[in-house]
C-alpha positions as CSV (number, residue, x, y, z in Angstrom):
1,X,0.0,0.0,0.0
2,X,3.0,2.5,0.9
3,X,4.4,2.1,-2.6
4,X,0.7,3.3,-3.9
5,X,0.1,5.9,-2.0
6,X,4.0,7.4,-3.0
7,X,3.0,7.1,-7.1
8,X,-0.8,8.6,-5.9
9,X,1.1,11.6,-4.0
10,X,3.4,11.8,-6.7
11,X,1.0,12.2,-10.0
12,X,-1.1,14.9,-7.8
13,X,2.1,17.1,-7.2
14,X,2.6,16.5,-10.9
15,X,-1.2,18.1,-11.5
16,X,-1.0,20.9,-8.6
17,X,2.3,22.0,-10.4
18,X,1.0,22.4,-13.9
19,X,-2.3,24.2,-12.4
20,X,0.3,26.7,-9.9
21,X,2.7,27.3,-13.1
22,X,-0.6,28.3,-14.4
23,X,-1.4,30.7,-11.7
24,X,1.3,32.1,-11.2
25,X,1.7,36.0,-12.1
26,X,5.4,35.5,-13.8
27,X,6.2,32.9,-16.1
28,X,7.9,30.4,-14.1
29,X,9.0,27.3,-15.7
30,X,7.0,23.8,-14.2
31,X,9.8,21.7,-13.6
32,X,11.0,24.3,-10.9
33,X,7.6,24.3,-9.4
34,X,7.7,20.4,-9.6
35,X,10.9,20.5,-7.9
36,X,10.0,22.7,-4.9
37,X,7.0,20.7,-4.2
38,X,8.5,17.2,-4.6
39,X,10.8,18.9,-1.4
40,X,8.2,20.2,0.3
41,X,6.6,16.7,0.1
42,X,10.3,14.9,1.5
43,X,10.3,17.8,4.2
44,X,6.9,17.4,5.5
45,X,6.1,13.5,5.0
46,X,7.1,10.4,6.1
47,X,7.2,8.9,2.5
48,X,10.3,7.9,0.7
49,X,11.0,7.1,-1.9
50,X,14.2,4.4,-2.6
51,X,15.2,4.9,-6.0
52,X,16.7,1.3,-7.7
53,X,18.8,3.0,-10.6
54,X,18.5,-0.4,-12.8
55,X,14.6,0.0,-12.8
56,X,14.9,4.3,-13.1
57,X,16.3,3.5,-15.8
58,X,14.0,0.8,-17.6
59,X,10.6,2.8,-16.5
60,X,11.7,6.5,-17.5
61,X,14.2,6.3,-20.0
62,X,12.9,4.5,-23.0
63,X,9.2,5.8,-23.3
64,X,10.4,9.3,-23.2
65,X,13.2,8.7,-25.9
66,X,10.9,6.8,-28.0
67,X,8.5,9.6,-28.3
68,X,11.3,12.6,-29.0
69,X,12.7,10.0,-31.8
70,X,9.0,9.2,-33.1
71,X,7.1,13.1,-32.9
72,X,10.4,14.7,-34.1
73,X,9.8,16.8,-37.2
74,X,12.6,14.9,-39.5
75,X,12.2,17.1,-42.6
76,X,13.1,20.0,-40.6
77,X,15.8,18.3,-38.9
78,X,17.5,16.7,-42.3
79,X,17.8,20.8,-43.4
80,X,19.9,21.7,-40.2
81,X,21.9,18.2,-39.8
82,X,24.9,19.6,-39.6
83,X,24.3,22.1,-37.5
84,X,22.7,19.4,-35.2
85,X,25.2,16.5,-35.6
86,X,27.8,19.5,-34.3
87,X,26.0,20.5,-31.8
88,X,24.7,16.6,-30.6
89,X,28.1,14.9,-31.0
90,X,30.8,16.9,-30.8
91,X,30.0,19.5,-28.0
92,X,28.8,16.6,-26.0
93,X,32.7,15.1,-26.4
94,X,33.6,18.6,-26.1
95,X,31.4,18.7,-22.7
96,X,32.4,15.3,-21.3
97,X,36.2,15.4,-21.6
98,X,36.9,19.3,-20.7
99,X,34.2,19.8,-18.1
100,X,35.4,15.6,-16.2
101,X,38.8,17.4,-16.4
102,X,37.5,20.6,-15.2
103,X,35.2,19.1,-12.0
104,X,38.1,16.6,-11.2
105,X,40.1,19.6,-10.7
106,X,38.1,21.8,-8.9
107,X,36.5,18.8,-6.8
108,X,39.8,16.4,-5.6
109,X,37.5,14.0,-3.5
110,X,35.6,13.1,-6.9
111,X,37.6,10.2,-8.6
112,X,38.0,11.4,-12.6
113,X,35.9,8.5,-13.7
114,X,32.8,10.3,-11.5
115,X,33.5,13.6,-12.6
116,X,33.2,12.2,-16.6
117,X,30.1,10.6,-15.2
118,X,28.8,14.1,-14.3
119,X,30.2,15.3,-17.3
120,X,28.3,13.3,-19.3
121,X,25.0,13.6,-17.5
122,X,25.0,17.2,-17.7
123,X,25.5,17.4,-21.6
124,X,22.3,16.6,-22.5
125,X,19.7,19.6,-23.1
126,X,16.0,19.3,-22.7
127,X,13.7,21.7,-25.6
128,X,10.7,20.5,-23.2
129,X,11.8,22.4,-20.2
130,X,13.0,25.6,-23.2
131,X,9.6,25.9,-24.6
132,X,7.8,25.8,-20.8
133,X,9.9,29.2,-20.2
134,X,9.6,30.8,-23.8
135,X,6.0,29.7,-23.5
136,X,5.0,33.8,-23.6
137,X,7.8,34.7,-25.9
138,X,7.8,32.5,-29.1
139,X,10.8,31.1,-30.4
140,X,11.5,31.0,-33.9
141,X,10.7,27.6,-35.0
142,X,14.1,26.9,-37.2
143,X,15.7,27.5,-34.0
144,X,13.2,25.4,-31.8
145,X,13.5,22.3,-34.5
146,X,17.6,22.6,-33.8
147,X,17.1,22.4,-30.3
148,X,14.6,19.5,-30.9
149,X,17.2,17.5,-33.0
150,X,19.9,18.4,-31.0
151,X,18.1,17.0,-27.6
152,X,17.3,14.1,-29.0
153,X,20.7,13.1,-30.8
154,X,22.3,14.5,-27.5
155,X,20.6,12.8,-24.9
156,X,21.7,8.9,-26.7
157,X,25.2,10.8,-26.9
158,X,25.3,11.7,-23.3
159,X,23.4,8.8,-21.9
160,X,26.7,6.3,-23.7
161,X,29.3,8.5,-22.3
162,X,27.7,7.9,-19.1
163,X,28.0,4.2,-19.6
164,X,31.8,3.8,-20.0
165,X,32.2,6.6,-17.3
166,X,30.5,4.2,-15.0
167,X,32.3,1.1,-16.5
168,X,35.6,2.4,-15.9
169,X,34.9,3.6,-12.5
170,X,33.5,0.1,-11.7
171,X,36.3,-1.8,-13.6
172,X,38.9,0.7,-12.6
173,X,40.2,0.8,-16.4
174,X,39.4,2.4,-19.4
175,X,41.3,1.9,-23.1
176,X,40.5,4.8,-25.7
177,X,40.7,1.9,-28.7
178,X,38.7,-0.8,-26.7
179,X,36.1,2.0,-25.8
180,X,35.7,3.4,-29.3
181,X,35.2,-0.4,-30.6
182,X,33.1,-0.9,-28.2
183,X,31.3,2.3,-29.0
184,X,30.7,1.6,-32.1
185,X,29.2,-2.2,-31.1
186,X,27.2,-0.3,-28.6
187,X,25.9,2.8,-30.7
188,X,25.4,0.5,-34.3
189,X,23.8,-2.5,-32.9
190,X,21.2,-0.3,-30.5
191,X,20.4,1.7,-33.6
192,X,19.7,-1.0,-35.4
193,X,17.6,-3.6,-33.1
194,X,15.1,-0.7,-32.5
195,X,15.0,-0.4,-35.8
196,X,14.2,-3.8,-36.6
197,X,11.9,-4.2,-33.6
198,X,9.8,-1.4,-34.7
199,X,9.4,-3.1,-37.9
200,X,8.8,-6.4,-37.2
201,X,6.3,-5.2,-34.7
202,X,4.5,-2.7,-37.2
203,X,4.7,-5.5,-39.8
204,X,3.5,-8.3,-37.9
205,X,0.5,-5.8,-36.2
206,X,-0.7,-4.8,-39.8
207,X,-0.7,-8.2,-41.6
208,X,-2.7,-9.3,-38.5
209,X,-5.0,-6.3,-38.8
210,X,-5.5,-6.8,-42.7
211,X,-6.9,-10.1,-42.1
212,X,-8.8,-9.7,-38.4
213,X,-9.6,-5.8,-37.7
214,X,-7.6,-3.5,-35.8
215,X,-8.6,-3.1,-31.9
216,X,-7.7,0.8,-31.1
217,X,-7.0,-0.6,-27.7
218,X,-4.4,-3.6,-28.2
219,X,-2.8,-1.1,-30.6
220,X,-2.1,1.3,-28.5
221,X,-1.0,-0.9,-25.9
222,X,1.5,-2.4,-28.2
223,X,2.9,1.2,-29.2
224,X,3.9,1.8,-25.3
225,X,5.0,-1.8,-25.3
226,X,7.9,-1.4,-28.5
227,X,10.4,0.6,-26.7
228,X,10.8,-1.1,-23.8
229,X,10.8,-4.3,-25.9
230,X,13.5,-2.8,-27.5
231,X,15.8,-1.7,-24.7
232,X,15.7,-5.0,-23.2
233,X,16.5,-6.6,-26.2
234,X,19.1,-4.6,-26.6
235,X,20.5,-4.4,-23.4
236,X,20.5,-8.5,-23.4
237,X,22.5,-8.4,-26.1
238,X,25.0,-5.6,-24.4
239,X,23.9,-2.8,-27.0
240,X,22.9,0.2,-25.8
241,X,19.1,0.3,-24.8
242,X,18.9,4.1,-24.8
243,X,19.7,4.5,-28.4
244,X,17.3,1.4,-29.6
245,X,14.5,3.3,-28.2
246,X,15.8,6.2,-29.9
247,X,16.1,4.4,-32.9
248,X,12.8,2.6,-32.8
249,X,10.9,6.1,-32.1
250,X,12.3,7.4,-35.4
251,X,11.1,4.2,-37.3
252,X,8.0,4.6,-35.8
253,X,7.1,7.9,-38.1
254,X,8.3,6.0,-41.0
255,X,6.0,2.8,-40.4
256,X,3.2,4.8,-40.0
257,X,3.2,6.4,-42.9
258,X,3.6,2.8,-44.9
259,X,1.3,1.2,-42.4
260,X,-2.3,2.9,-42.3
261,X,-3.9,2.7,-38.7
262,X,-7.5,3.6,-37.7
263,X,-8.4,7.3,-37.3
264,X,-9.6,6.3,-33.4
265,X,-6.7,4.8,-32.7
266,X,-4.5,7.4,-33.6
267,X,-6.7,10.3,-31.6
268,X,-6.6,7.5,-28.6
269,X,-3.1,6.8,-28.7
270,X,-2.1,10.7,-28.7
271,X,-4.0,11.3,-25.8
272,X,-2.4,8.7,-24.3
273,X,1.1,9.1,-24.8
274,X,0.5,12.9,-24.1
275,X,-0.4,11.6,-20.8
276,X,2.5,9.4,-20.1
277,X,5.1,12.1,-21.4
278,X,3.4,14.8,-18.9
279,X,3.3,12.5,-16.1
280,X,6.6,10.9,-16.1
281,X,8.4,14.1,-17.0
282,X,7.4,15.8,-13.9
283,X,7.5,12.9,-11.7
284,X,11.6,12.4,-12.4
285,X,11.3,16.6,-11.2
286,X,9.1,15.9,-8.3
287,X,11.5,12.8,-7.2
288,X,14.4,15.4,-7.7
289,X,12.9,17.6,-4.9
290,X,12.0,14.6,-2.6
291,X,15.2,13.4,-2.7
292,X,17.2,16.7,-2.3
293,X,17.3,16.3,1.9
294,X,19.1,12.9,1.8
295,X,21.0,14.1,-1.0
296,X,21.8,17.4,0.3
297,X,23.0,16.2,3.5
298,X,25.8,13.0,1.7
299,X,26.7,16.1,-0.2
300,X,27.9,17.9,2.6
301,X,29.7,15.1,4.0
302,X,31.9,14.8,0.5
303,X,32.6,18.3,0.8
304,X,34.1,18.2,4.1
305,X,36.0,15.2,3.0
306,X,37.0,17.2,0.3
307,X,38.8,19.9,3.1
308,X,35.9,22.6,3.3
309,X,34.3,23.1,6.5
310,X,31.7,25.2,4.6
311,X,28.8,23.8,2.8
312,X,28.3,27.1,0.7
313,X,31.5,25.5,-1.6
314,X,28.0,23.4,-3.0
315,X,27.0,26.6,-4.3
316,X,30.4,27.8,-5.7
317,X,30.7,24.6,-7.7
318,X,27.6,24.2,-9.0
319,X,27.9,28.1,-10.4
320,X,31.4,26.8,-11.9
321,X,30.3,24.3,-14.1
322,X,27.2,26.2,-15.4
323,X,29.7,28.9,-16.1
324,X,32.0,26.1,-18.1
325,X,29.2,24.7,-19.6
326,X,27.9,28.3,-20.5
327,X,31.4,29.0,-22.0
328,X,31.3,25.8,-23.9
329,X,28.2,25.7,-25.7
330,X,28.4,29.6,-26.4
331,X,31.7,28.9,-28.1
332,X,30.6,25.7,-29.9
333,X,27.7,27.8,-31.1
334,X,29.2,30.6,-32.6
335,X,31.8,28.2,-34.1
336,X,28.9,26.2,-35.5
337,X,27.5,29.2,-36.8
338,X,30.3,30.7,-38.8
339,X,31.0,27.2,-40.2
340,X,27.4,27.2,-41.4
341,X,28.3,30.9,-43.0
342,X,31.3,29.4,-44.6
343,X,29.8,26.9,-46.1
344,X,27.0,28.5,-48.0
345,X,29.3,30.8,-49.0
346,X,31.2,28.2,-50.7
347,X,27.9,27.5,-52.2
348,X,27.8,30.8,-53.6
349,X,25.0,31.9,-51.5
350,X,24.9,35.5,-49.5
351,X,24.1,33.9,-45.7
352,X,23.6,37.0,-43.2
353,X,25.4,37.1,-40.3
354,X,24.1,35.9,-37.1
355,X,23.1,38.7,-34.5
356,X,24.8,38.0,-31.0
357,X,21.6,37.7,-29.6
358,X,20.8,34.8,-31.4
359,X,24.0,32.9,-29.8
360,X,23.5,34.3,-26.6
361,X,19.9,32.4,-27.2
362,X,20.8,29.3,-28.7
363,X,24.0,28.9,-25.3
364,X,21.0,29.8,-23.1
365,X,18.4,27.5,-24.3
366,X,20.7,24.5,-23.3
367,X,18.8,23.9,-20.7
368,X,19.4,20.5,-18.4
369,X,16.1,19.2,-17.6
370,X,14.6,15.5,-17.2
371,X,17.1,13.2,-19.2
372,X,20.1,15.0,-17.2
373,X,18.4,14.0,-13.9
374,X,17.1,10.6,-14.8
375,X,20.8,9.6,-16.1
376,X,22.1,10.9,-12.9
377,X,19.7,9.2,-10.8
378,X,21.0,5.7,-12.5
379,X,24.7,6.0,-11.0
380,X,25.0,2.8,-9.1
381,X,24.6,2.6,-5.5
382,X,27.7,0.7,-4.8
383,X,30.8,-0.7,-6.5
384,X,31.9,-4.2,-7.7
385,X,33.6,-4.9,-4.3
386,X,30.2,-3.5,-2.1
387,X,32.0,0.0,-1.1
388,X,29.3,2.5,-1.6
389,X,29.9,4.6,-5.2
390,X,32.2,7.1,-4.9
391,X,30.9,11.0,-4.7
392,X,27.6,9.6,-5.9
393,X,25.3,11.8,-3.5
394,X,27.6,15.0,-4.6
395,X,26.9,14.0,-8.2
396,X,23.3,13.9,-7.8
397,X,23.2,17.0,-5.8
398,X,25.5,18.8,-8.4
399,X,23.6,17.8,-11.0
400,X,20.6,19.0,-9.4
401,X,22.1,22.7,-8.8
402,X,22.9,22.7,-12.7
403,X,19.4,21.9,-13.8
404,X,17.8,24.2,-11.5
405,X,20.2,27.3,-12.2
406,X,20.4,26.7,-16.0
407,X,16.5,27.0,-15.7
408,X,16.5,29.8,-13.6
409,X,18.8,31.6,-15.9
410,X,17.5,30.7,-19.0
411,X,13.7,31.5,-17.7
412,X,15.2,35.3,-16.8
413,X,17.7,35.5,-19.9
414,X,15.3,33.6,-23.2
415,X,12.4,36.4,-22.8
416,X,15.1,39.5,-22.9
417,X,16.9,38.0,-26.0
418,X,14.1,36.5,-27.8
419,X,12.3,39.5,-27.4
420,X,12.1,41.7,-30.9
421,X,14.9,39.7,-32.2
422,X,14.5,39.1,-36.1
423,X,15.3,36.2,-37.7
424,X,15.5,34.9,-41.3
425,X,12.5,34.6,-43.1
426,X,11.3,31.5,-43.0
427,X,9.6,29.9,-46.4
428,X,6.1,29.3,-46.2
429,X,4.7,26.1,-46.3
430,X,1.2,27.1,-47.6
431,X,2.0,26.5,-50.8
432,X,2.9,23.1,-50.1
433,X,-0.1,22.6,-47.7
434,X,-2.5,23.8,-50.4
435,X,-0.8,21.3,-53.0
436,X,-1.5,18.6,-50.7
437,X,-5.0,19.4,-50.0
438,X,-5.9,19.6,-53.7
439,X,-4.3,16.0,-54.4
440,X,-6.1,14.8,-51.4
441,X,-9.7,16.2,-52.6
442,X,-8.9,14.5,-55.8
443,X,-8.0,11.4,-54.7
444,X,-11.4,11.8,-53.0
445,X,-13.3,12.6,-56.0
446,X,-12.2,9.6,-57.4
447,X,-13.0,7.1,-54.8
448,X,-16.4,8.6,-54.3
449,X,-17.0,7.7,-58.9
450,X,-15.8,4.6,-58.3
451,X,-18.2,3.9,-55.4
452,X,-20.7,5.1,-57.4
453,X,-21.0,2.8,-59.9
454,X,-20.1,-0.2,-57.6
455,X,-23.3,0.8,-55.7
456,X,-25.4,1.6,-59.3
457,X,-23.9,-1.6,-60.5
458,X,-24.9,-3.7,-57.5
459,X,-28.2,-1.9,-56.2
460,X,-29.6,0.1,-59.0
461,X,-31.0,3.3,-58.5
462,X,-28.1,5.2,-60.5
463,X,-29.8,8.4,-59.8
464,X,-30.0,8.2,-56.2
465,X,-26.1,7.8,-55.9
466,X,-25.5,10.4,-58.5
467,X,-27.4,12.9,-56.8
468,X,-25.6,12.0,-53.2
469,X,-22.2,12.0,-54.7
470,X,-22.4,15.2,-56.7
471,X,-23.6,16.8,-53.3
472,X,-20.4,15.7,-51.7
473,X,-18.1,16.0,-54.4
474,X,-19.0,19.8,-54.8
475,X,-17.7,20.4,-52.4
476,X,-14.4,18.7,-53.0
477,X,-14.0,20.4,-56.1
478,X,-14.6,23.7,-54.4
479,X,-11.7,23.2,-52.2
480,X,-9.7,22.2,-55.4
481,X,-10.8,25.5,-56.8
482,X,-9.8,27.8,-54.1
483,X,-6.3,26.2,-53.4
484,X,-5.2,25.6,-56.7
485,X,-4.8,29.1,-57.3
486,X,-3.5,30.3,-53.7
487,X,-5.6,32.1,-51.7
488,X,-5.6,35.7,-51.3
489,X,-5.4,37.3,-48.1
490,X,-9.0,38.9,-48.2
491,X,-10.1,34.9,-48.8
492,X,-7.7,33.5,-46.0
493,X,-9.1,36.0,-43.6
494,X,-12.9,35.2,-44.9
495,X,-12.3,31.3,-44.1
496,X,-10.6,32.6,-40.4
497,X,-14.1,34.4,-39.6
498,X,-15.6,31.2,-41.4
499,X,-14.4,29.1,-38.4
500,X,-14.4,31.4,-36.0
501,X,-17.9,31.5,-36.2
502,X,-18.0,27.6,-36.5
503,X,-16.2,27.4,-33.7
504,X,-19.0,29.5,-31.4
505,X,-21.6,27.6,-33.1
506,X,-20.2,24.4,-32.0
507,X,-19.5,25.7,-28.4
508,X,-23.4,27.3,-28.5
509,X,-23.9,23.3,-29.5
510,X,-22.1,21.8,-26.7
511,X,-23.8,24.1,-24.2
512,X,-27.5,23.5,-25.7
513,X,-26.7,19.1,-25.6
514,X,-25.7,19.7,-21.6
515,X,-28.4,22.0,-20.6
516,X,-31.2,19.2,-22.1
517,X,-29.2,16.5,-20.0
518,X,-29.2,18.4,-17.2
519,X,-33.5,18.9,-17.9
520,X,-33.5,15.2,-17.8
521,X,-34.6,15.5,-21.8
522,X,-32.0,13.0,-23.1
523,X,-30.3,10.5,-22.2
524,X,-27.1,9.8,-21.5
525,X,-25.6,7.3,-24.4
526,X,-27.6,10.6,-26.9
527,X,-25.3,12.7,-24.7
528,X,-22.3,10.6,-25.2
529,X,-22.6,10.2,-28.7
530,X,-23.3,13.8,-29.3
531,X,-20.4,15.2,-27.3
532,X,-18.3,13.1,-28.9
533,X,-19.2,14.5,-32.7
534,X,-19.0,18.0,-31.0
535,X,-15.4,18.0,-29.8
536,X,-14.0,15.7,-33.2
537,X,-15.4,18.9,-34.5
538,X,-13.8,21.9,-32.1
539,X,-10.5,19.6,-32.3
540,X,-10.6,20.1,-35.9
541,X,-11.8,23.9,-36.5
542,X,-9.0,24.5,-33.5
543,X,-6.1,22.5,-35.0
C-alpha cells in the first residue's frame, strides 16, 4: 500500500504544479515548481521514496526517448543536420572530456571517472523544459527544430558516455581503442535492433490487422510496449538500450506512414502518450525535490572530505560548471554558426550574419532538464567490491544545482533576447499545404466515382447515388478550386471568420446538448454520442 500511495502523491504534485505554473503571475518554468513541491513533500512526510537506478532506468528512459525520436519533425531536422550533428556529437565530447577534467580539478574528493560521469549527464539539453519558459515569448521555430534534434541526438550521446564513465569507475580501467570499438558495437547494434523491432512489430501488427480488424485498444497498448521491448532486447545483447528506443521512435514515423492505422486509434493513442510524457516528466522533477534532503546532507559530507568546512563551496561549484558549460556551448555555437556561413558561401550563397543575440539564445536554451536527472539518478549505489559509489550523493546534488540554475537563468535570460529579435525569413509552407489538400480532394473525388458505380452496379437506383455524390463532391471540387490558385489574403481571412464563427456555433452546441441532460430530456448514451461529434469537431476547426 505505501508504494501506492507514493506514485498517488506523486501524479497529484505533478497536477498541482502544472495548475500553480498556471497561476502564477510571472512565467515560471514547471519543472521548478515540480521541484520545490517534490521537497516540500520529502520535508513534510514520512514517505520515501528508494530509488533502484536499474529500474529508473528501464521505466523513465525509454518511453520518453521513443517519443522525441517518433514526434520529431525529420524534414526540418535533415535541413539543419549539420548544424545538429555539431551541436549533438561533438559538444557533448567537447562537454564530457573538458568539463570531467575541469570538475576533477576543482573537486579532488571526486575520482576522474565520477566527474566524466557528471560530465556526461550534464551534456544533455532538454527543448521540453525551453519551450515551458519561452512559452510567452515564441521562439523562432528553425531554432526550436535545432534544439529539438539536438536533444534528441544529444541525450543517446550523453546517456553512452555515461555508460563507460561508470564502467571504468566500476572496472577501474578504461582503453581509448577498446572503448571506441566498443562504442561503435554499442551505438550500431542499439540503432539497429530498435529499428528492426519497430518493424517487425509494425509488420506483424498490420498483416494481423489486414486479415482480423484492428482493436484501437491492443494497438495502442502495443505502441507503449515497442520501446521497452527494444531496450531489453538490446541491453540482453549488451547494446545500448537508450539508443534502440531512440532508434525505434524514429522508425516509428516511417512505419506509420507505410502502415495505415484507424483514425480512433490514432486520436486515442495521442491522448495517451500525451499523458505518459506529462506524467513521467514531472515525476523524475518531483522525485528530484523529494530526494534533495538525503542528497543534500551525503553532499555535505563529500565536501568536508574534500577539506571545506563550509557547505556554501556546493553553491560555488555548481555556479562553476554552469559557467563552463555556458562557456562551452556559447563557443561551440558561434563556431557552429560561422561554419554554417562558410559553407554557404562556398555554395555561392549571401548567408547574413548571425546577431549576437541569437547565440546568446541558442548557449541559453541548453537547458538540463529531465534526461540530465534521470541519467544521474541511475549512478549505481555501490561498487563491484560492495563499497558505496564514490561522490555519488555529490553527483546527484551537483547535477541537481545545474538543472535548477540553467532554468533559472535561462527562464530570466530567453524572454530579454528572444524578445524583438529578427530572424530569417522562413519559407512558407502554404504553398505546399495547399498542394496537398488539392491532391487529397482529388484522390477523394475519385473514390467517391468509383463507389458510385459499384453501388449503381450492385443496387440500381443510378440516380440516387449520383445525386448523393455530386452533393459531396462539390464540395471537394470547391476546395480544389480555391487552393489551386493560392488564396488571397482577403479569402484567408474570410475562411478565419468562417471558423471562428464555427467554432461559437459548436460551443453554442455543446452548451444546448448539456443543458437538455441536465433537464433530464436525453439521455445519457444521446449525450455521449453527441459530445463526442462535438469535440472531433472543435479539435478540428481549433487544429
Amino acid at each position: 500500500m505505501e508504494a501506492v500511495s507514493i506514485v498517488l502523491v506523486l501524479l497529484l504534485a505533478v497536477v498541482v504544479s502544472g495548475a500553480i505554473s498556471r497561476v502564477l503571475p510571472i512565467s515560471l518554468p514547471t519543472p521548478l515548481v515540480q521541484i520545490v513541491l517534490g521537497a516540500m513533500i520529502g520535508l513534510s512526510t514520512s514517505y520515501r521514496v528508494e530509488l533502484d537506478p536499474e529500474l529508473f532506468l528501464l521505466l523513465f528512459l525509454p518511453p520518453l526517448l521513443f517519443l522525441d525520436g517518433w514526434r520529431i519533425p525529420k524534414d526540418e531536422m535533415l535541413k539543419d543536420v549539420p548544424t545538429v550533428v555539431e551541436l549533438a556529437l561533438g559538444l557533448v565530447l567537447m562537454t564530457v572530456i573538458g568539463m570531467g577534467f575541469f570538475i576533477h580539478w576543482m573537486i579532488p574528493a571526486m575520482p576522474l571517472t565520477v566527474a566524466f560521469a557528471l560530465a556526461a549527464v550534464v551534456s544533455p539539453t532538454d527543448p521540453i523544459a525551453v519551450s515551458a519558459i519561452a512559452a510567452r515569448v515564441p521562439i523562432p521555430k528553425r531554432m526550436m527544430h535545432i534544439l529539438e534534434g539536438e536533444s534528441l541526438l544529444n541525450d543517446a550521446s550523453g546517456l553512452v558516455c555515461l555508460r563507460f564513465a561508470v564502467a571504468a569507475s566500476l572496472t577501474g580501467t578504461f582503453s581509448a581503442g577498446a572503448a571506441a570499438l566498443n562504442f561503435l558495437w554499442v551505438a550500431g547494434a542499439g540503432l539497429l535492433l530498435g529499428v528492426g523491432v519497430t518493424l517487425a512489430v509494425t509488420g506483424a501488427k498490420a498483416r494481423f490487422n489486414r486479415r482480423w480488424g484492428e482493436d484501437p485498444g491492443s494497438q495502442i497498448l502495443v505502441s507503449l510496449l515497442i520501446p521497452f521491448g527494444a531496450y531489453l532486447l538490446a541491453e540482453h545483447l549488451h547494446a545500448s538500450g537508450i539508443l534502440a528506443a531512440v532508434g525505434a521512435g524514429v522508425t516509428m514515423t516511417f512505419a506509420e506512414i507505410s502502415r495505415q492505422t484507424l483514425a480512433a486509434t490514432r486520436m486515442r493513442r495521442n491522448s495517451v502518450w500525451d499523458t505518459i510524457q506529462f506524467a513521467l516528466n514531472g515525476i523524475i522533477f518531483v522525485l528530484l525535490g523529494e530526494q534533495l534532503p538525503a542528497i543534500l546532507a551525503g553532499a555535505k559530507r563529500t565536501v568536508m572530505i574534500a577539506g571545506h568546512a563550509t557547505p556554501w563551496w556546493l553553491a560555488v561549484y555548481i555556479l562553476a560548471i554552469v559557467a563552463g558549460l555556458a562557456f562551452l556551448r556559447f563557443a561551440w555555437v558561434w563556431a557552429s554558426l560561422r561554419l554554417t556561413i562558410l559553407r554557404k558561401k562556398n555554395r555561392g550563397d549571401s548567408p547574413q550574419t548571425p546577431d549576437w543575440r541569437l547565440v546568446a539564445a541558442m548557449s541559453f536554451a541548453g537547458v538540463r532538464g529531465a534526461i540530465t536527472l534521470a541519467g544521474v539518478l541511475t549512478l549505481p549505489l555501490a561498487l563491484a567490491d560492495g563499497t558505496p559509489y564514490p561522490a555519488r550523493d555529490l553527483a546527484i546534488f551537483l547535477a541537481a544545482g545545474v538543472i535548477i540554475v540553467s532554468l533559472i537563468l535561462a527562464s530570466v535570460a530567453l524572454p530579454i533576447l528572444l524578445k524583438g529579435l529578427t530572424m530569417p525569413p522562413e519559407p512558407s509552407r502554404q504553398a505546399e499545404e495547399d498542394a496537398a489538400r488539392v491532391a487529397a480532394a482529388e484522390a477523394a473525388i475519385r473514390a467517391i466515382e468509383r463507389r458510385q458505380h459499384a453501388l449503381a452496379e450492385d443496387q440500381g437506383e443510378a440516380d440516387r447515388y449520383a445525386t448523393a455524390g455530386a452533393h459531396v463532391m462539390d464540395l471537394y471540387r470547391e476546395r480544389i478550386e480555391s487552393r489551386s490558385q493560392g488564396l488571397s489574403d482577403l479569402k484567408r481571412e474570410e475562411e478565419k471568420l468562417v471558423r471562428d464563427f464555427r467554432l461559437a456555433g459548436v460551443k453554442a452546441e455543446q452548451a444546448a446538448i448539456l443543458e437538455l441532460a441536465r433537464a433530464r430530456r436525453i439521455g445519457s448514451e444521446t449525450v455521449r454520442k453527441l459530445t463526442r461529434e462535438l469535440d472531433l469537431s472543435e479539435a478540428r476547426l481549433r487544429g
